[in-house]
N, C-alpha and C positions, 0 to 999 in steps of 0.2 A: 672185569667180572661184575656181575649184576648183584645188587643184593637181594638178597632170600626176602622169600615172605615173612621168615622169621625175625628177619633184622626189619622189616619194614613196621611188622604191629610193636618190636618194641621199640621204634623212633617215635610211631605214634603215638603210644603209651605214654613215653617220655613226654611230648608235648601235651598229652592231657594233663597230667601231673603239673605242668611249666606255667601254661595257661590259668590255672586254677587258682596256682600264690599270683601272679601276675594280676587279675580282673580281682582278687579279694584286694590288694592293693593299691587298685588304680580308682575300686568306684568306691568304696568304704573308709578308705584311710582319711579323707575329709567329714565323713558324717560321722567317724568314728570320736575324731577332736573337737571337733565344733560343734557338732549338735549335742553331744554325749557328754563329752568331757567339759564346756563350757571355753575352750582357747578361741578367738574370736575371729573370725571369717577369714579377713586381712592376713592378721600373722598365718594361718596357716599356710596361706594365699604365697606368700611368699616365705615361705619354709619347702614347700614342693618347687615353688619354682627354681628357689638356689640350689635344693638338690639334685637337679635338670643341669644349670648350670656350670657344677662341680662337674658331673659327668662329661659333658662336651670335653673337658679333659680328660674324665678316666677312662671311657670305653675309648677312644681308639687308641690310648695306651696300651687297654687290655689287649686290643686286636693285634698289633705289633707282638706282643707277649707270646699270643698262641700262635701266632706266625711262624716264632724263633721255637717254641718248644718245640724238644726231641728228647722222649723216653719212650722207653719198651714198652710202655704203653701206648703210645702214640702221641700227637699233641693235644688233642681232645679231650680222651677220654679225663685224663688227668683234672682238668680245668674243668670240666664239667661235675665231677665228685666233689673237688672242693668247693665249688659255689655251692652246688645243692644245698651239699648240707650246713654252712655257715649259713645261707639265704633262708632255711629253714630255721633255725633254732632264733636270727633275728626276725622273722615274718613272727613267731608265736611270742617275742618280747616286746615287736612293736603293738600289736594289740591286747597286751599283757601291762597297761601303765601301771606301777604304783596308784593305789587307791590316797596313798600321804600326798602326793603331789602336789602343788598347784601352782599360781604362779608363773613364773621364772622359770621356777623346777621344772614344771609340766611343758612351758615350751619348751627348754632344753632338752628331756628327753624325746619330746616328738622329734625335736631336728635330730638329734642323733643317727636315733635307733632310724631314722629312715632315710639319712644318707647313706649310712653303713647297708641297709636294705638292697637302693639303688647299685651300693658298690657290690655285692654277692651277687646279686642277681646280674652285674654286666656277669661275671667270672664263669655262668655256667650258660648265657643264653648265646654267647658269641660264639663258641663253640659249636652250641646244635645248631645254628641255622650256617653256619661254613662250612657241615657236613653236605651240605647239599649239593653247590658245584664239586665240593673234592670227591667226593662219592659216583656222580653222574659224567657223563660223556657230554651234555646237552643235550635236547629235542624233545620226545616224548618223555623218557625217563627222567631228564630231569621235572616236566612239567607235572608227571604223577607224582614226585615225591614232593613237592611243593605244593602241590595240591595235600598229600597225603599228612604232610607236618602241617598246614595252615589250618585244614578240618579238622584233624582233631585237637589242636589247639583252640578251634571254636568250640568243640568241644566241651573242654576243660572251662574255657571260659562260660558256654552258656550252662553248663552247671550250677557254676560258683552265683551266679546272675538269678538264676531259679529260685534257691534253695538257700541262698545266705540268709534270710531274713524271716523265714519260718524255721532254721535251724538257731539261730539264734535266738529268738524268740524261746526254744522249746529249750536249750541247752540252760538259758538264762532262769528259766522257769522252776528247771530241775532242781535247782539250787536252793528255792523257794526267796526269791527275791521277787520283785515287783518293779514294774516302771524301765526306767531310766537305769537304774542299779542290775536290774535281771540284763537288759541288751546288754550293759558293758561286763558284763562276766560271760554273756552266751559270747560275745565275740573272744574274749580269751581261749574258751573253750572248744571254738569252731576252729580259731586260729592253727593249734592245736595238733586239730587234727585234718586240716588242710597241708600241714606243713608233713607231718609222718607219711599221708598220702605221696606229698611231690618227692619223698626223699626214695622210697618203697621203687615210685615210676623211673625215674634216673637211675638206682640202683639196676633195676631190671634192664635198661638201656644200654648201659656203659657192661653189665655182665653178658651181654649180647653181640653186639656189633661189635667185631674187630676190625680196627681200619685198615681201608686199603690204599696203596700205594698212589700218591698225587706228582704233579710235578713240583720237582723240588728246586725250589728258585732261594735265594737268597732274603733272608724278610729285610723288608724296607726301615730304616729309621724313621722318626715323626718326621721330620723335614720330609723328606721323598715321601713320603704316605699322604701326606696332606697335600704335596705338589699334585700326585697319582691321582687323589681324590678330584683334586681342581681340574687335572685334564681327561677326567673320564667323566664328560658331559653328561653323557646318559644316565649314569650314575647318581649323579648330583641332579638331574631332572625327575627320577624316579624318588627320590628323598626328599625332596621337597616337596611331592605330591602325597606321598607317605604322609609327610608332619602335618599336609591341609587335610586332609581325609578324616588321619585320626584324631583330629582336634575339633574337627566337627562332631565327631562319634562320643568323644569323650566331654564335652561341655554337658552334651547331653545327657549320659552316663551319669554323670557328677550332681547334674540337676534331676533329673526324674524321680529319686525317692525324695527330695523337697516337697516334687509337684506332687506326688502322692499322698505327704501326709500333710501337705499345707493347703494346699489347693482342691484337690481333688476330695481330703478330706477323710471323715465318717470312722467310726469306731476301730475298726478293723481297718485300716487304710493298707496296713502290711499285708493283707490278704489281696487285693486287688492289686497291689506293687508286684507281687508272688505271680499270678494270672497275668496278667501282663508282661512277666520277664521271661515267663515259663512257653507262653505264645510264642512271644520273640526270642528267646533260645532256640524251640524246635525250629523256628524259619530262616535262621540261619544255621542252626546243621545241616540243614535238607537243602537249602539252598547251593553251598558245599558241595553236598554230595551225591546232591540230584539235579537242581536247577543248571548248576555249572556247568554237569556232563551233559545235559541234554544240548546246551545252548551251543555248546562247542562243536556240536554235529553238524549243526549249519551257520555257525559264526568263529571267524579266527576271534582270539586272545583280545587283542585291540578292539573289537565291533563288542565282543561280552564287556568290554571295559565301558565302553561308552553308552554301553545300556544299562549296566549297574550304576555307572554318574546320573541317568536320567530317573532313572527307580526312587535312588536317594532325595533327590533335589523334591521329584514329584510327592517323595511320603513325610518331608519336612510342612511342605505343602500346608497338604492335606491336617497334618496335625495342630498346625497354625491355626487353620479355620476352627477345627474341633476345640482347642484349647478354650476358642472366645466365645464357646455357647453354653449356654447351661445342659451342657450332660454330668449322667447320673449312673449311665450303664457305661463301666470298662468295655464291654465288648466293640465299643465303638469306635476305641484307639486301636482296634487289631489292626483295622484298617492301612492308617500311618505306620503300625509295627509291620506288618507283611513288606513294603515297600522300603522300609530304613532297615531290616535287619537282613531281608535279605539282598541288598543292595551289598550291606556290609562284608556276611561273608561270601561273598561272590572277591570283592574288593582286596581284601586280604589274600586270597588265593593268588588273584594277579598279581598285588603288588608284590610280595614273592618271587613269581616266577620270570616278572619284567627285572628284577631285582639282581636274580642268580645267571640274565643272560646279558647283564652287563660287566660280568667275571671275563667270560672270556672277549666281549670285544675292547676292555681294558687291557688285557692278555694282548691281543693282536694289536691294540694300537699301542701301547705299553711297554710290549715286551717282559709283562712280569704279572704272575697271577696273583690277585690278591683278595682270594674270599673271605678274609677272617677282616681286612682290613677294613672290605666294602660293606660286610654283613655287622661291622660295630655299628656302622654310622648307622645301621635299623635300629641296633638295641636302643641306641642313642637317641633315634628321632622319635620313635616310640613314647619313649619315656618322657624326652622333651617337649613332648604333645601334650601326655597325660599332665604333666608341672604347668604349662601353660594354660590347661582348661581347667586345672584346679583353680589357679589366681584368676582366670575368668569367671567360676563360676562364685569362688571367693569372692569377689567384686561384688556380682549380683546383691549376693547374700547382705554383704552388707549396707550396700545403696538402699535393698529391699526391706531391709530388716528383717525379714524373717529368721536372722539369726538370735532374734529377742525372745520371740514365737515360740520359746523351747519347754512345754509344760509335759506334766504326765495323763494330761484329760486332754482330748481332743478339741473337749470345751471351749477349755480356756485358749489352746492353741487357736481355734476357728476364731472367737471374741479380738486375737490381739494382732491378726493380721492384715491389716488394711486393704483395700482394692487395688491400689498401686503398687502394692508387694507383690502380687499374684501378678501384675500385667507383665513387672518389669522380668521379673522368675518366665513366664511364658514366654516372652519375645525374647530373651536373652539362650532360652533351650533350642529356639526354632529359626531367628534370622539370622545368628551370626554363623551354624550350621552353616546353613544355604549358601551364603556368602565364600565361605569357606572351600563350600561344595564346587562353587562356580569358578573361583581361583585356579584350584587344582585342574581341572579340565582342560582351562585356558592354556595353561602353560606347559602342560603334559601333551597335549596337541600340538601345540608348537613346538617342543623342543625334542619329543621324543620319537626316532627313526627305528628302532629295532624290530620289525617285523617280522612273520615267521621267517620271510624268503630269507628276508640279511641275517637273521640268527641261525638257520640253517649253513648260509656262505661263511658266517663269520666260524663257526665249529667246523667246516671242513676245511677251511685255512688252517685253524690254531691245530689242527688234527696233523695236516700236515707240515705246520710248522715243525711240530716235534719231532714228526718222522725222521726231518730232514737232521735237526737237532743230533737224536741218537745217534745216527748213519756218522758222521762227524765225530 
């Protein structure tokens, strides 16, 4: 049975909500320590990567986990409730530090409170994206709903990307604090109430969608998971182009409110960061939700894939030039943003649904279905990205020094940042991108077969595999 439109706006729901703690996490948890708090470039650098790290063990633990559950609730649902809301109450304590801190102290709770993060958020994100093949038949349906959870996860995310830094700003302000002191109280208070939002969307989710019946195979131990892993090529081809993609996405992420208020500059620099994420939010909704659909009318899956690799590479480009001129007008970065963000979410949409059609031809060459197992190793590379372009962009920061740079006048900020700060910040957002960009391509070409026609063959095999299965 298909699901309802009703189950479909609350999956989406839910992934706006997911999205939301996610991108507050991925692009602010380094300016929130480093620039704000004073912990230095380096150690954050590798506090996000170790807790990347730790991961690689815990999500396909957790995947195994939801594998094996079986309650009347389903396996799901269950594991999506309690991630929520533990991942919630730690999302508003990690950007809630003790103001007594410092130190020692102050690095230890950063590491904490954001391993523990990472660990909540596997707990509910493996779940919703394993709803996808268990839910779908493959073909169309599954490629809307993968469509449908990846947009408005863009969603979620180009919200938080718009609006964190004028919200912040204002929440900070409310308080009647100043400077430095007002950002790290508005981000407590944004925190907040980003996290009540994700718990509100999940709730609506899980009181929604009842699930339906998959095939029920035996879950694998880690040994056999991680063998499954290795001989489901496709798999492991689609996941590694995953971690080049969004580690290109996210270097830059990490960097661009630097290059805003270091480079680019000027009193108000958070207003022109604002216009610039707010451009590039809408163009990657619409890209999503319009660009996608349109392109798919006259290009299979694979042909939109390799026009969004060319989009990206060409609007890295383009920004590369612009970076090295004296501009004055933001409007001029639209340019570069029209071509990288909606390269992006075009990207994400695929990588998805290349993602959910390597279920079942692991299924047929396998002989055991493992969506929870295949859809860990995303939560995993995801995040493994994000830990990786932090210690990149960590690195910058401190090679460049502008993590010295940190005043409450723009003044003084502009006075103490050298020309070699701003180049190595510039080239570090823009060619290692590219580089990344061109990786991924290479080897997703090479290595990856799944086609409509063979995704279509490979569902009317596993289709009749079972029949045959039952009939026995």
């Amino acid at each position: 049975m298909k699901l309802t439109g009703r189950e479909k706006a609350a999956y989406g729901l839910g992934a706006v909500g997911k999205d939301m703690v996610y991108m507050l996490s991925a692009s602010y948890i380094l300016y929130y320590y480093q620039d704000l708090l004073g912990i230095e470039a380096w150690v954050m650098g590798v506090i996000l990567l170790a807790a990347r790290v730790f991961d690689a063990f815990n999500d396909p633990i957790m995947g195994v986990i939801v594998a094996k559950t079986r309650t009347k609730y389903g396996k799901f649902r269950p594991w999506l409730m309690i991630g929520t809301l533990t991942n919630a109450v730690i999302l508003y304590l990690m950007f809630s530090c003790p103001p007594s801190l410092s130190g020692a102290g102050l690095v230890a709770y950063a590491a904490i409170t954001y391993i523990l993060w990472g660990v909540t958020y596997t707990m509910m994100d493996i779940p919703f994206w394993s709803m996808i093949p268990a839910f779908t038949e493959g073909g169309p349906e599954r490629e809307s709903m993968s469509q449908l959870g990846r947009t408005c996860a863009g969603v979620g995310s180009a919200i938080v990307t718009i609006i964190t830094m004028m919200a912040v700003v204002a929440l900070g302000s409310a308080g009647g604090k100043e400077g430095t002191a007002a950002e790290v109280a508005g981000f407590s208070r944004y925190a907040l109430i980003i996290a009540i939002i994700f718990a509100i969307t999940i709730c609506v989710l899980c009181s929604t969608i009842k699930e339906k019946s998959t095939v029920d195979m035996e879950a694998p131990g880690i040994g056999e998971m991680f063998r499954a892993l290795v001989s489901n090529d496709q798999a492991m081809t689609v996941v590694i182009t995953i971690v080049l993609v969004n580690l290109s996405v996210y270097i830059t992420s990490n960097l661009v409110i630097y290059f805003f208020k270091y480079d680019f500059g000027g009193e108000g620099w958070y207003n022109s960061y604002t216009l610039f994420n707010t451009f590039g939010g809408a163009i990657q909704i619409l890209s999503m939700m319009v660009m996608f659909p349109l392109l798919r009318k006259v290009y299979d899956t694979l042909q939109v894939f390799y026009i969004s690799f060319g989009m990206a590479v060409v609007g890295y480009i383009v920004l590369l030039c612009l970076a090295f001129t004296n501009m004055s007008n933001v409007l001029l970065l639209f340019i570069p943003a029209f071509f990288i963000f909606a390269a992006n979410g075009m990207l994400t949409v695929l990588t998805t649904i290349f993602l959910a059609n390597t279920v079942d031809y692991g299924e047929l060459k396998n002989n055991r279905r493992d969506e929870s197992v295949i859809f860990s190793m995303q939560t995993f590379v995801v995040k493994l990205s994000s830990g990786v372009a932090a210690l990149v962009a960590s690195i910058c920061l401190s090679v460049s020094h502008l993590s010295d740079a940190t005043a409450d006048t723009e003044e003084v900020v502009t006075s103490a940042v050298a020309a070699y700060s701003v180049v190595i910040l510039r080239l570090t957002m823009t060619i290692i991108p590219i580089i990344g960009l061109i990786a991924a391509i290479i080897l997703f070409r090479k290595r990856y077969i799944l086609t409509e026609a063979k995704v279509a063959e490979i569902a009317a095999e596993v289709k009749q595999r079972r029949g045959g299965a039952a009939a026995e």
